[in-house]
C-alpha positions as CSV (number, residue, x, y, z in Angstrom):
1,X,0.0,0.0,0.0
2,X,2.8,2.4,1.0
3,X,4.8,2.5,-2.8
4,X,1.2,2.3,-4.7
5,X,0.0,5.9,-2.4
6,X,4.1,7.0,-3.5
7,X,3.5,6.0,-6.9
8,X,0.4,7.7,-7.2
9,X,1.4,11.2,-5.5
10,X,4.8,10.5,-7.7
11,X,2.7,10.6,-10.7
12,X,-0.1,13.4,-9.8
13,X,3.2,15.8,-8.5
14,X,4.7,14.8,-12.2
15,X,1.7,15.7,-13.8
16,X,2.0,19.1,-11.5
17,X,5.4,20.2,-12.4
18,X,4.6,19.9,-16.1
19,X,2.1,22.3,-15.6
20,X,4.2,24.7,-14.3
21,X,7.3,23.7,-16.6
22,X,4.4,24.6,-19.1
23,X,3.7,28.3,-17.5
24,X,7.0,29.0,-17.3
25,X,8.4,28.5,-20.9
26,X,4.8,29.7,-22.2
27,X,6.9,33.5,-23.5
28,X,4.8,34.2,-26.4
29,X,1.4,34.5,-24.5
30,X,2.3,37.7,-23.0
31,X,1.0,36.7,-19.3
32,X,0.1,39.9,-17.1
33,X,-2.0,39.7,-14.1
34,X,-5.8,40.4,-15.8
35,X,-7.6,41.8,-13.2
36,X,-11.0,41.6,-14.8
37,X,-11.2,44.3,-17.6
38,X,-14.6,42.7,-18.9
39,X,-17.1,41.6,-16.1
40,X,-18.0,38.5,-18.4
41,X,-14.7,37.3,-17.3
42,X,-14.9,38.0,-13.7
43,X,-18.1,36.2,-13.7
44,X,-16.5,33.0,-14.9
45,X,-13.5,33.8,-12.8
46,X,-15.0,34.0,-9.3
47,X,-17.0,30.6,-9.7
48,X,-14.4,28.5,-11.1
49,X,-12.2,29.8,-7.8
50,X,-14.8,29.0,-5.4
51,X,-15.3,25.7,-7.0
52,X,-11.7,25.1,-7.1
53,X,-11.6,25.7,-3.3
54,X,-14.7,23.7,-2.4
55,X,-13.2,20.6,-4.5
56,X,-9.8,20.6,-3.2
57,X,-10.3,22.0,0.8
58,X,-11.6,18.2,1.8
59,X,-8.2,16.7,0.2
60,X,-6.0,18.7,2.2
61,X,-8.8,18.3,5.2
62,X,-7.8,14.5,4.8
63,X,-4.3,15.3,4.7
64,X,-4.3,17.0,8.0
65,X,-6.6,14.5,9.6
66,X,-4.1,11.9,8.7
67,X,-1.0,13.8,10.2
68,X,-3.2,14.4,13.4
69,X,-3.4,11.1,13.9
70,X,-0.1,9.7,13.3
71,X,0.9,12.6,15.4
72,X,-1.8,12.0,18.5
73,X,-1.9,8.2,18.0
74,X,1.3,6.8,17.7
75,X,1.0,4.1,19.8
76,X,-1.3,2.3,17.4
77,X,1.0,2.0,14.9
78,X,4.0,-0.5,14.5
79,X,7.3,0.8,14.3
80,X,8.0,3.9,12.1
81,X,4.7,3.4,11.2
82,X,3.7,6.8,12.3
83,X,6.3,8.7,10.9
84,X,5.3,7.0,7.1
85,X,1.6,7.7,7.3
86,X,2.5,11.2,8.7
87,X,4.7,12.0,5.6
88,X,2.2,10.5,3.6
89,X,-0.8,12.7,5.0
90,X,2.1,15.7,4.5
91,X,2.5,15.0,0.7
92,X,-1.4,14.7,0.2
93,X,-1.6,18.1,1.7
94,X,1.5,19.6,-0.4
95,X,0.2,18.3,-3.4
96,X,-3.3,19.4,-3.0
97,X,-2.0,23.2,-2.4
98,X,0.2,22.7,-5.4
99,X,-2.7,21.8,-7.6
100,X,-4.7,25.1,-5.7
101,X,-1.9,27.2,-6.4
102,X,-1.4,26.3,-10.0
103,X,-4.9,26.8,-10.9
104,X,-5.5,29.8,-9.3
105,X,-2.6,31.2,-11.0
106,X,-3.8,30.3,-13.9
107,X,-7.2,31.6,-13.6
108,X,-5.9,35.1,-12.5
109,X,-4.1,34.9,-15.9
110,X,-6.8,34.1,-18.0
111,X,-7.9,37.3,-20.4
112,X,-10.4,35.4,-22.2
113,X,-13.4,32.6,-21.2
Protein backbone atom coordinates (compact mmCIF):
# COMPACT_ATOMS: atom_id res chain seq x y z
CA UNK A 1 0.00 0.00 0.00
CA UNK A 2 2.79 2.39 1.00
CA UNK A 3 4.81 2.46 -2.75
CA UNK A 4 1.21 2.27 -4.70
CA UNK A 5 0.03 5.88 -2.36
CA UNK A 6 4.12 6.99 -3.46
CA UNK A 7 3.45 5.98 -6.92
CA UNK A 8 0.37 7.67 -7.23
CA UNK A 9 1.38 11.17 -5.55
CA UNK A 10 4.83 10.55 -7.70
CA UNK A 11 2.67 10.64 -10.66
CA UNK A 12 -0.14 13.41 -9.81
CA UNK A 13 3.22 15.82 -8.50
CA UNK A 14 4.71 14.85 -12.21
CA UNK A 15 1.66 15.67 -13.84
CA UNK A 16 2.04 19.13 -11.51
CA UNK A 17 5.38 20.20 -12.38
CA UNK A 18 4.57 19.90 -16.10
CA UNK A 19 2.08 22.30 -15.61
CA UNK A 20 4.16 24.69 -14.35
CA UNK A 21 7.28 23.75 -16.55
CA UNK A 22 4.36 24.57 -19.13
CA UNK A 23 3.65 28.25 -17.53
CA UNK A 24 7.05 29.01 -17.31
CA UNK A 25 8.43 28.47 -20.89
CA UNK A 26 4.76 29.72 -22.20
CA UNK A 27 6.94 33.51 -23.46
CA UNK A 28 4.84 34.19 -26.43
CA UNK A 29 1.40 34.48 -24.47
CA UNK A 30 2.29 37.74 -23.03
CA UNK A 31 1.04 36.72 -19.29
CA UNK A 32 0.11 39.85 -17.09
CA UNK A 33 -1.99 39.69 -14.08
CA UNK A 34 -5.80 40.40 -15.81
CA UNK A 35 -7.60 41.84 -13.24
CA UNK A 36 -11.04 41.57 -14.76
CA UNK A 37 -11.15 44.27 -17.59
CA UNK A 38 -14.61 42.68 -18.88
CA UNK A 39 -17.10 41.61 -16.07
CA UNK A 40 -17.96 38.55 -18.44
CA UNK A 41 -14.74 37.28 -17.33
CA UNK A 42 -14.90 38.03 -13.71
CA UNK A 43 -18.06 36.16 -13.69
CA UNK A 44 -16.49 32.97 -14.85
CA UNK A 45 -13.50 33.80 -12.76
CA UNK A 46 -14.98 33.96 -9.28
CA UNK A 47 -17.01 30.61 -9.72
CA UNK A 48 -14.44 28.52 -11.14
CA UNK A 49 -12.18 29.81 -7.82
CA UNK A 50 -14.81 28.98 -5.43
CA UNK A 51 -15.29 25.65 -7.00
CA UNK A 52 -11.69 25.09 -7.13
CA UNK A 53 -11.57 25.68 -3.33
CA UNK A 54 -14.66 23.74 -2.38
CA UNK A 55 -13.22 20.64 -4.53
CA UNK A 56 -9.84 20.61 -3.20
CA UNK A 57 -10.30 22.01 0.79
CA UNK A 58 -11.58 18.23 1.75
CA UNK A 59 -8.16 16.72 0.20
CA UNK A 60 -5.97 18.69 2.20
CA UNK A 61 -8.80 18.28 5.19
CA UNK A 62 -7.80 14.55 4.77
CA UNK A 63 -4.32 15.28 4.73
CA UNK A 64 -4.26 16.98 7.97
CA UNK A 65 -6.62 14.52 9.57
CA UNK A 66 -4.05 11.87 8.72
CA UNK A 67 -1.01 13.77 10.15
CA UNK A 68 -3.23 14.35 13.40
CA UNK A 69 -3.45 11.10 13.88
CA UNK A 70 -0.12 9.73 13.30
CA UNK A 71 0.91 12.61 15.42
CA UNK A 72 -1.77 12.02 18.54
CA UNK A 73 -1.85 8.21 18.02
CA UNK A 74 1.30 6.83 17.68
CA UNK A 75 0.99 4.06 19.76
CA UNK A 76 -1.31 2.28 17.43
CA UNK A 77 0.96 2.04 14.85
CA UNK A 78 4.00 -0.53 14.49
CA UNK A 79 7.31 0.77 14.33
CA UNK A 80 8.00 3.88 12.12
CA UNK A 81 4.69 3.37 11.22
CA UNK A 82 3.69 6.79 12.26
CA UNK A 83 6.28 8.71 10.92
CA UNK A 84 5.30 6.97 7.14
CA UNK A 85 1.61 7.70 7.32
CA UNK A 86 2.49 11.20 8.66
CA UNK A 87 4.66 12.04 5.61
CA UNK A 88 2.20 10.46 3.57
CA UNK A 89 -0.81 12.73 5.04
CA UNK A 90 2.08 15.72 4.52
CA UNK A 91 2.50 14.97 0.68
CA UNK A 92 -1.36 14.72 0.24
CA UNK A 93 -1.62 18.10 1.74
CA UNK A 94 1.52 19.57 -0.41
CA UNK A 95 0.24 18.27 -3.41
CA UNK A 96 -3.25 19.36 -3.02
CA UNK A 97 -2.05 23.15 -2.38
CA UNK A 98 0.22 22.67 -5.40
CA UNK A 99 -2.72 21.81 -7.58
CA UNK A 100 -4.68 25.11 -5.72
CA UNK A 101 -1.86 27.24 -6.41
CA UNK A 102 -1.40 26.29 -9.96
CA UNK A 103 -4.93 26.85 -10.91
CA UNK A 104 -5.53 29.79 -9.27
CA UNK A 105 -2.62 31.23 -11.02
CA UNK A 106 -3.77 30.26 -13.93
CA UNK A 107 -7.24 31.57 -13.57
CA UNK A 108 -5.89 35.09 -12.47
CA UNK A 109 -4.12 34.94 -15.93
CA UNK A 110 -6.84 34.09 -18.04
CA UNK A 111 -7.90 37.26 -20.38
CA UNK A 112 -10.38 35.37 -22.21
CA UNK A 113 -13.41 32.57 -21.24
Amino acid sequence: MLFSCLLVYGIVNSFLVCVCYAIATNEDEGYSPNIAKNFGVWIVKFPCVLALHFVLYPEVANGMNIMKFANNQSHLFVNSGAEISYVLGLIQVLSSLLCEFINIYMLAYQKTI
